[in-house]
Rosetta silent file (secondary structure, phi, psi, omega in degrees, C-alpha in Angstrom):
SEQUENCE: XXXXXXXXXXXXXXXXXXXXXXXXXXXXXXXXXXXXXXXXXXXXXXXXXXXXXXXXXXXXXXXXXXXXXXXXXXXXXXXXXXXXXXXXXXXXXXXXXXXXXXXXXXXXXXXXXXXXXXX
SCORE:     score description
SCORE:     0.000 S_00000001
   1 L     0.000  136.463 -178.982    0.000    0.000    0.000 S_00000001
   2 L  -133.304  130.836  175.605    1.430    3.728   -0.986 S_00000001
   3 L   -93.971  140.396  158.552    0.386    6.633    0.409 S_00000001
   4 L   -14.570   76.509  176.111   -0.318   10.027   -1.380 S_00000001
   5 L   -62.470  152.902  157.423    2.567   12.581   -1.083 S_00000001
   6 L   -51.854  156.319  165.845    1.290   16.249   -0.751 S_00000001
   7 L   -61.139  159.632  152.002    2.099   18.445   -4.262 S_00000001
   8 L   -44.989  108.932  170.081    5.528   20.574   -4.144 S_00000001
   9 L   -55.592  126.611 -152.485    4.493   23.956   -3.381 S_00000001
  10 L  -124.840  -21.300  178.736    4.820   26.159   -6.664 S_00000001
  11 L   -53.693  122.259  170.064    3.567   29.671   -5.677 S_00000001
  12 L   -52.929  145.069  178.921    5.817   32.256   -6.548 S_00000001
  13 L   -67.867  163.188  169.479    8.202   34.345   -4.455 S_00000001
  14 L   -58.510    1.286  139.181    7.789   37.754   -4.080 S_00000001
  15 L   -93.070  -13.952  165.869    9.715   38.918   -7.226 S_00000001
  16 L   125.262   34.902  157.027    7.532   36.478   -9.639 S_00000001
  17 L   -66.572 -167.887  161.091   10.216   34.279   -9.812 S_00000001
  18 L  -170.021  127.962  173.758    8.866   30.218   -9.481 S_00000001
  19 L   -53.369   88.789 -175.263   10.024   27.817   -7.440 S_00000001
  20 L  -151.550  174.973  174.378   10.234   24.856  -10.291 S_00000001
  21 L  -122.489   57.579 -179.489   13.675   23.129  -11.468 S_00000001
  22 L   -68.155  143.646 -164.094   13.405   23.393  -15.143 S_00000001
  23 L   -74.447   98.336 -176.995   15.261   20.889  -17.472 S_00000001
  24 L    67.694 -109.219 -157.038   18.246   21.910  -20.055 S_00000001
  25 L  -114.147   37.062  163.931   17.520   25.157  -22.106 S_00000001
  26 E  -102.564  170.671 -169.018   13.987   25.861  -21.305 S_00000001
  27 E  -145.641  111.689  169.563   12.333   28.965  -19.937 S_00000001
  28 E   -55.105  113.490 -173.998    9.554   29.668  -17.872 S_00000001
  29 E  -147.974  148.036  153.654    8.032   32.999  -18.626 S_00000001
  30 E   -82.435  148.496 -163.355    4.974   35.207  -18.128 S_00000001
  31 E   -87.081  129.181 -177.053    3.244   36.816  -20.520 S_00000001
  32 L   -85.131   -7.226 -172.165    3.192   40.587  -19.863 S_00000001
  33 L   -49.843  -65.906 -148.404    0.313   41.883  -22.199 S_00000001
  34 L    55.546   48.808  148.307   -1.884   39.197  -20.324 S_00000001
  35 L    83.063   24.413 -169.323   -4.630   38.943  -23.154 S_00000001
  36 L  -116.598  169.582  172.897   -5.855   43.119  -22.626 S_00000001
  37 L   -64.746  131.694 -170.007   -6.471   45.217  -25.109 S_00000001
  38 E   -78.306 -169.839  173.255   -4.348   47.501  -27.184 S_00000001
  39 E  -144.887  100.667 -174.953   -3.925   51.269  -28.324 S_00000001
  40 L   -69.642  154.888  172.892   -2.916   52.109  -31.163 S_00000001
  41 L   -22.099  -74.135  175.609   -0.560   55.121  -32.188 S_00000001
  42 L   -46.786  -20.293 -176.714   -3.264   56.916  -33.748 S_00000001
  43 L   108.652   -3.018 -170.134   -5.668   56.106  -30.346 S_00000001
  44 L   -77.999  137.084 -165.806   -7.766   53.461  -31.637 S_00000001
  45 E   -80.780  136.037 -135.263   -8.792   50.890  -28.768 S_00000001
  46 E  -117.933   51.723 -115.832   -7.263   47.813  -30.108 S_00000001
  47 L   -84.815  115.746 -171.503   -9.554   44.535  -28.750 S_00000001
  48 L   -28.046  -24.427 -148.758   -7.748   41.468  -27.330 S_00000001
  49 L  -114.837    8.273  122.890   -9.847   39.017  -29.526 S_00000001
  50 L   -35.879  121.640 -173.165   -8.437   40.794  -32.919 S_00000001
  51 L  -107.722  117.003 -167.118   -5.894   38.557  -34.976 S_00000001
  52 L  -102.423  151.672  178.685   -2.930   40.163  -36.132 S_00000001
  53 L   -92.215  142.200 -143.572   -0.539   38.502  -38.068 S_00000001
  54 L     1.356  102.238  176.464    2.818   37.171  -36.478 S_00000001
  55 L  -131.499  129.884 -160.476    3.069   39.564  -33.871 S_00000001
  56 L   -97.654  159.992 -159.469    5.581   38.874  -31.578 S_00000001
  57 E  -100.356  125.369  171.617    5.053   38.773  -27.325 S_00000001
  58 E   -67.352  155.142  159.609    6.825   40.423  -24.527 S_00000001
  59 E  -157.719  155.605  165.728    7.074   38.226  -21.473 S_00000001
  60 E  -100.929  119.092  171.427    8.906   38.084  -18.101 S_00000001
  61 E   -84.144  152.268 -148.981   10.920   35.317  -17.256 S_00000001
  62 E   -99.920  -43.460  141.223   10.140   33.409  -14.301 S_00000001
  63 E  -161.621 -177.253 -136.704   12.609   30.684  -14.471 S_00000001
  64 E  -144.884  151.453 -176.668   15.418   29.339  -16.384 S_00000001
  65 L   -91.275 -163.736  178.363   16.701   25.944  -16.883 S_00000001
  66 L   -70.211  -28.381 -162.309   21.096   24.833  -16.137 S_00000001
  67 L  -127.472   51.497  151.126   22.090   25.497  -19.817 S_00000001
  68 L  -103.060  157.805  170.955   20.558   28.884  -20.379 S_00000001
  69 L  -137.938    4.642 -165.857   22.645   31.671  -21.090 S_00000001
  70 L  -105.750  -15.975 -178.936   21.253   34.411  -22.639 S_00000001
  71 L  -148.884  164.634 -161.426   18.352   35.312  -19.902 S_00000001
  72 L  -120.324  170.509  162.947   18.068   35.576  -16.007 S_00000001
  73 L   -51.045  145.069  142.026   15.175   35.166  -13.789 S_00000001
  74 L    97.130  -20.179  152.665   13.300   38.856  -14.284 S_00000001
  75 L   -52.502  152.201  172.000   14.571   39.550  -17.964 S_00000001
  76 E  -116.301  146.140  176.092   11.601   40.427  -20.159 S_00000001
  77 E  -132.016  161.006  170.493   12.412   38.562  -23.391 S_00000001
  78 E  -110.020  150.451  163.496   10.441   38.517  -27.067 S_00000001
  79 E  -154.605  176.945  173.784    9.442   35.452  -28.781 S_00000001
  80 L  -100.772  113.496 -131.646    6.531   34.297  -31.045 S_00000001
  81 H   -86.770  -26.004  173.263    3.322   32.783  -29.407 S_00000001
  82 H   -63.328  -16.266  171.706    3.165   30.081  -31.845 S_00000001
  83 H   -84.320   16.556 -176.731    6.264   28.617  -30.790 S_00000001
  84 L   -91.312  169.372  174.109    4.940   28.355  -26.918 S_00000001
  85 E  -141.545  124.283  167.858    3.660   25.452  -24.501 S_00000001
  86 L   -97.520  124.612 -163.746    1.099   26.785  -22.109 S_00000001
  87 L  -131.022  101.053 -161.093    1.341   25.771  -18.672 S_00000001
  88 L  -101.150  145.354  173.765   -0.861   27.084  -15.457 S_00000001
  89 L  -145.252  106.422 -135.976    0.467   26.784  -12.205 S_00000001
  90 L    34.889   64.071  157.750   -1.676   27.744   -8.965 S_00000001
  91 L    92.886  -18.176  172.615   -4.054   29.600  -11.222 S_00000001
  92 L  -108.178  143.882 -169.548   -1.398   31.607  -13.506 S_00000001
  93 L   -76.481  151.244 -167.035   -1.100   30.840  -16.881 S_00000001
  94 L  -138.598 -172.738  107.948    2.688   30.497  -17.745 S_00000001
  95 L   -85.760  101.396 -164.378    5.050   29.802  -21.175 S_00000001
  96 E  -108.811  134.908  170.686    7.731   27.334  -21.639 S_00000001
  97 E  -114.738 -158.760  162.604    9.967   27.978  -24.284 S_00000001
  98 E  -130.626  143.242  156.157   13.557   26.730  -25.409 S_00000001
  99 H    -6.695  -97.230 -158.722   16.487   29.189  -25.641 S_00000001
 100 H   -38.391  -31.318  163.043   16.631   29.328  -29.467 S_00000001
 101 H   -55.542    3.839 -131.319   12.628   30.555  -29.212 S_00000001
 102 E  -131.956  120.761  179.708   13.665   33.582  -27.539 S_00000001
 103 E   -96.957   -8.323 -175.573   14.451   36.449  -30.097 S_00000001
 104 E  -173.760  155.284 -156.636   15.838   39.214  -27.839 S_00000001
 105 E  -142.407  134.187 -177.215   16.337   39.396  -24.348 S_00000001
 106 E  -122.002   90.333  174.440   15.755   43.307  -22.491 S_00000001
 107 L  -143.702  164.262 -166.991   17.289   43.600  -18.984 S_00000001
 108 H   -49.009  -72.224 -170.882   19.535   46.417  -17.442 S_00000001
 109 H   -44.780   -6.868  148.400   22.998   44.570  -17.535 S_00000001
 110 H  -104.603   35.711 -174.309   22.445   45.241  -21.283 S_00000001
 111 L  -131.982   58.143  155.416   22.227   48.436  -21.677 S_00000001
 112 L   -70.445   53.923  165.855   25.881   49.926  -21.376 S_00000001
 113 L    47.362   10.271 -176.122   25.266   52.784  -24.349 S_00000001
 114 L  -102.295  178.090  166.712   26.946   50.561  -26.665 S_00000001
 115 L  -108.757   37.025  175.313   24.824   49.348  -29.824 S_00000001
 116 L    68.514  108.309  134.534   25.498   45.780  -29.722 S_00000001
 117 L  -155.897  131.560  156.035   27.396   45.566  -33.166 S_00000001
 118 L   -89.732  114.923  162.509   30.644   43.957  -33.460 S_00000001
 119 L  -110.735    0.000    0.000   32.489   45.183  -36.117 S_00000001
């Protein structure tokens, strides 16, 4: 006879990080839009349920697996929602990606005034 372990508790800490152990080059991330509605330049109210074509998603990441190397817990990164796996965990909807989904990565430690170009 085997008894029932409780689940791992998963609620996030108090910077949005989550407590999870992800596997090789994936990445946990929240989305930041969360599904609301846009504005356009011009002012026009923009309605979540409107389908625009490839338009790519801001998100914050949440956590990171051992062989990422390009984003930190708390980076906002871009990627493209068709390339996602949706995954809720105590009630918030989440996005696991792989590295190579991730087209740019936006956090402080990159923004020393240079413009990224190697020449």
């Amino acid at each position: 006879m085997t008894t029932l372990e409780s689940a791992p508790d998963i609620t996030p800490n108090a910077d949005g990080s989550v407590p999870i152990k992800l596997l090789h080059d994936r990445v946990l991330v929240r989305e930041d839009d969360g599904g609301r509605e846009r504005r356009s330049s011009g002012g026009i109210v923009i309605p979540a349920t409107a389908q625009m074509g490839r338009r790519l998603v801001w998100a914050t990441v949440v956590a990171v697996g051992p062989n990422v190397r390009s984003a930190e817990i708390g980076d906002h990164v871009l990627f493209e929602p068709e390339d996602r796996g949706l995954v809720e965990l105590q009630g918030t909807n989440y996005v696991l990606l792989r590295e190579r989904d991730i087209h740019a990565v936006a956090a402080s430690r990159h923004s020393d005034g240079g413009t990224g170009l190697y020449l």
